[in-house]
Each structure stands twice: as structure tokens, then as C-alpha cells.
C-alpha positions in Angstrom: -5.4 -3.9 10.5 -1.6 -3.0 10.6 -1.1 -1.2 13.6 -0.1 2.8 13.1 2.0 3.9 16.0 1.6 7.6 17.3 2.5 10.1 19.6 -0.5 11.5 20.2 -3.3 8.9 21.3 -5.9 11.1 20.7 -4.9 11.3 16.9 -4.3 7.7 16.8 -8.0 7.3 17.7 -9.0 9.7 15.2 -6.9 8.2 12.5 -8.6 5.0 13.1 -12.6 6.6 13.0 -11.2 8.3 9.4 -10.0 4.5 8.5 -13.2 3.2 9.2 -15.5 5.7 7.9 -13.3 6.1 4.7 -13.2 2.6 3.8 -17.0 2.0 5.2 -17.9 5.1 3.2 -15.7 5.8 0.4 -15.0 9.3 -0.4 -17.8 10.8 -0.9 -19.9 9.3 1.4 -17.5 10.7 4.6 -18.7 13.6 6.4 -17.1 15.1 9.1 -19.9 14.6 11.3 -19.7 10.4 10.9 -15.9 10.6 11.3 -16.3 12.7 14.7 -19.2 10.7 15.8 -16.7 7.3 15.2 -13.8 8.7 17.2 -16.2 10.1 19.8 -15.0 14.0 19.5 -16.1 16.9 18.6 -16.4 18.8 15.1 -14.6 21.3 16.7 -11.3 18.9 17.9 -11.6 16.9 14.8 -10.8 20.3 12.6 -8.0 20.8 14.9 -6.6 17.9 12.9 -7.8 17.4 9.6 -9.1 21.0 8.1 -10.8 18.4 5.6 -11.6 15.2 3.9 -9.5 15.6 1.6 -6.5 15.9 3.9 -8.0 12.9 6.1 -7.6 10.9 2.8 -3.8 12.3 2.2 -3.4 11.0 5.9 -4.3 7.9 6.0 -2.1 7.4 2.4 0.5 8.1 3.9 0.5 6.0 7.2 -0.4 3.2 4.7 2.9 3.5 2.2 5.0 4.3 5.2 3.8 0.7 6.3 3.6 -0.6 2.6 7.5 0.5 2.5 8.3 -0.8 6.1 7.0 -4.3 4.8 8.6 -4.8 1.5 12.1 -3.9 2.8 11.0 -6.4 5.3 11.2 -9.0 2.5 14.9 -8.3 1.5 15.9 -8.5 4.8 14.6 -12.1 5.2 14.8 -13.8 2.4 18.2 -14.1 -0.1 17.0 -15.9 -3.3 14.7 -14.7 -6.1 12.2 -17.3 -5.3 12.3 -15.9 -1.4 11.6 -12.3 -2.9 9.1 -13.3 -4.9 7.3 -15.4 -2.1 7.6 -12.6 0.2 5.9 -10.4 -2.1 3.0 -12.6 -2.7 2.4 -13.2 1.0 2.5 -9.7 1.7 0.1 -9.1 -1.0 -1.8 -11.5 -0.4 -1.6 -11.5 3.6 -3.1 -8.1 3.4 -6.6 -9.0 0.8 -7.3 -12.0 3.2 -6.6 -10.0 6.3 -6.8 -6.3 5.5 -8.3 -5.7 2.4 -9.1 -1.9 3.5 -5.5 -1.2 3.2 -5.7 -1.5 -0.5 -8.8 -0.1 -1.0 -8.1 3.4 0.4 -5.0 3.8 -1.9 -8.0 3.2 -4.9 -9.9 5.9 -3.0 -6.9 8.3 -3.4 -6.3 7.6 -7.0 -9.6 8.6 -8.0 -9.8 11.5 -5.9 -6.5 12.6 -6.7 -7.9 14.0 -10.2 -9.3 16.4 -8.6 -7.5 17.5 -5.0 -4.6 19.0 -5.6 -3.7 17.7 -1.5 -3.9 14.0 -2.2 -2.7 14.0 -5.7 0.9 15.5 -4.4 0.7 12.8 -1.1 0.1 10.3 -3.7 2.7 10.9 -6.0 5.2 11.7 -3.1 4.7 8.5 -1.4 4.6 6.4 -4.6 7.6 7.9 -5.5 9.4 6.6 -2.4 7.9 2.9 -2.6 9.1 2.7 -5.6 12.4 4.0 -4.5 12.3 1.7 -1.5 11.9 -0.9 -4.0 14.7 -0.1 -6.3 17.1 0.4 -3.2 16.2 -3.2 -2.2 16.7 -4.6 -5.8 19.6 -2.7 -6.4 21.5 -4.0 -3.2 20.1 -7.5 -4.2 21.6 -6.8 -7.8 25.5 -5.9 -6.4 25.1 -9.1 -3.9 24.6 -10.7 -7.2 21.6 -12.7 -5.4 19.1 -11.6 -8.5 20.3 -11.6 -12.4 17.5 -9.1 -13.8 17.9 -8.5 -17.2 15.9 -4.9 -16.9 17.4 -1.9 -15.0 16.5 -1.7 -11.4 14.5 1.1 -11.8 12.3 -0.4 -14.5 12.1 -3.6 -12.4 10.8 -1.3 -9.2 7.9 0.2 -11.4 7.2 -3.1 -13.4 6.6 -5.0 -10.1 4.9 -1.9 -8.4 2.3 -2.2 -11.5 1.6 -6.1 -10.7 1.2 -5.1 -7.2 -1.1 -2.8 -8.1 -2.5 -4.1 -10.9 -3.0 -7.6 -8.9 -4.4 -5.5 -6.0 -7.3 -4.0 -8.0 -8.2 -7.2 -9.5 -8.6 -9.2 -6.3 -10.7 -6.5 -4.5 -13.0 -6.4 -7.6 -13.4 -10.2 -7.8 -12.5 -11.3 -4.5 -13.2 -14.8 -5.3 -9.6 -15.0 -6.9 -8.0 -14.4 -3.8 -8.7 -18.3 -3.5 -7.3 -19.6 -6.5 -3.8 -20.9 -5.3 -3.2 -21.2 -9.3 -2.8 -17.5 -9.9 -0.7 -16.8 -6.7 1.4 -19.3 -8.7 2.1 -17.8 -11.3 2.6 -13.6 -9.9 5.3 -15.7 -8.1 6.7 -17.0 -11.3 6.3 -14.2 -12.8 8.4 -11.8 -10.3 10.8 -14.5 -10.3 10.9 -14.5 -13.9 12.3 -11.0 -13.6 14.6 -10.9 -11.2 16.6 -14.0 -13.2 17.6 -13.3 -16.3 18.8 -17.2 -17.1 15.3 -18.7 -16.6 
């Protein structure tokens, strides 16, 4: 689990019980009662924090892009070819389904709740907003160093590889088996490289 850093360590341990219980539980099966019992306070304490599931849900979103965007900056910073980015990308990806698959799972969570709470649906476009942003400050900076060749607009690129991330993501978690198939880490490594260089 990637470590969320608070001020408060009483909300840090709540944070974790809604973590647990979310991705235990999905949505619907979360009550306030299991969360409370998990971080060992009371109903009472635990609405002093969350009014409801639905903002436990927009929480937990957004410690989990704030990290999402924390790492993949991470990735320009330490490598400096297309093939670096790409391999970064990947082993964030995929460091996270062998490690933390949670982490991915509770963004799923919010996109199917998001049709209908009106909290977790603006969280969730917010905070996608600024990965892909992240992204496309990363690329662009890339782009001017003339280290990556893209043929597409930065902007494009950001959302094209925030779909494969996705995209990618959702497929692992519903066949897990793939995660072991060194074959198609390959080629979403190829693939993101193929973008980033318009010459190959």
C-alpha cells in the first residue's frame, strides 16, 4: 500500500479502515458501522470526518491521484529517453497490480458510482483532469528538451496514454492472470514508445 501522509493520525487511521472496507466491500457493501468498527472509533467520530460514503469514496480518490500524479512525474524525472518513459510507466503500472492492486480498483469503484453522486463524480473529474495535466506538463517539457518526437499534440498524447493506463488497468484486474504474461508488458511498452517517436 502506498503510504498516505497526514496531519492528523487519527484520520490517517480512519482513512486506512475506509481503504480496507471499500476495497474489501465495494461500494455498496460499506456501511458505516464496518468502517468505524475497522478503525476502532465511534459512529459518532467517524461522522466528524466523513458525513458519508459517498465522500469516503471521493477521499480516498483523491489521496490515490495525488499519489498517482506524485509517481508519474517521478518517471520524467528519472529517466530521459522514450524507451525510459515508457519503462517507467509499465513498472509503475505494473508495480502497483502485483503489489497494490486495491489502488486501481477503488478508482473503478468511483467511476461507477460517480453516475450517480454528484460528490465523487466532480472529485473524479477534478482529479482526472489534473493527471492528465500532470501528464501533459511532463510530455510537453520532454517535447521542448527535444528528448520525445511525438507526432500527436501533447495534450492528445496525455489522454491517449491515460486511456491505456486505464484501459490496461481494468483488464489486468479482471483477468489477473495477464499480469504474468511478460509478452503484453512488451508491447504497452512498445506501444507508448511508439508514440512518443514519431520516426519509428
Amino acid at each position: 500500500m502506498v503510504p498516505v501522509l497526514n496531519k492528523d493520525p487519527k484520520d490517517e487511521i480512519i482513512l486506512s479502515a475506509v481503504r480496507t472496507i471499500l476495497a474489501q466491500n465495494g461500494y455498496m457493501g460499506t456501511t458505516i458501522s464496518l468502517v468505524s468498527k475497522e478503525a476502532g472509533v465511534s459512529r459518532g467520530l467517524l461522522h466528524y470526518y466523513f458525513k458519508n460514503k459517498d465522500e469516503m469514496l471521493a477521499r480516498v480518490i483523491k489521496e490515490n491521484m495525488e499519489v498517482s500524479i506524485a509517481m508519474i512525474a517521478s518517471v520524467f524525472e528519472q529517466y530521459t529517453t522514450p524507451e525510459g518513459y515508457a519503462k517507467g510507466i509499465v513498472d509503475l503500472l505494473r508495480g502497483v497490480m502485483e503489489n497494490d492492486p486495491d489502488f486501481l480498483s477503488l478508482f473503478y469503484e468511483g467511476f461507477a458510482v460517480a453516475r450517480h453522486s454528484e460528490i465523487v463524480n466532480h472529485e473524479l473529474a477534478a482529479l482526472y483532469g489534473k493527471f492528465r495535466e500532470a501528464l501533459e506538463t511532463c510530455l510537453q517539457k520532454a517535447r521542448d528538451q527535444k528528448l520525445i518526437t511525438p507526432a500527436l499534440p501533447v495534450e492528445t498524447l496525455a489522454a491517449i496514454i491515460t486511456g491505456i493506463i486505464d484501459g490496461m488497468g481494468l483488464q489486468l484486474l479482471t483477468e489477473p492472470d495477464l499480469c504474468r504474461n511478460t509478452i503484453i508488458w512488451e508491447g504497452i511498452e512498445t506501444a507508448i514508445v511508439d508514440l512518443l517517436c514519431r520516426d519509428r
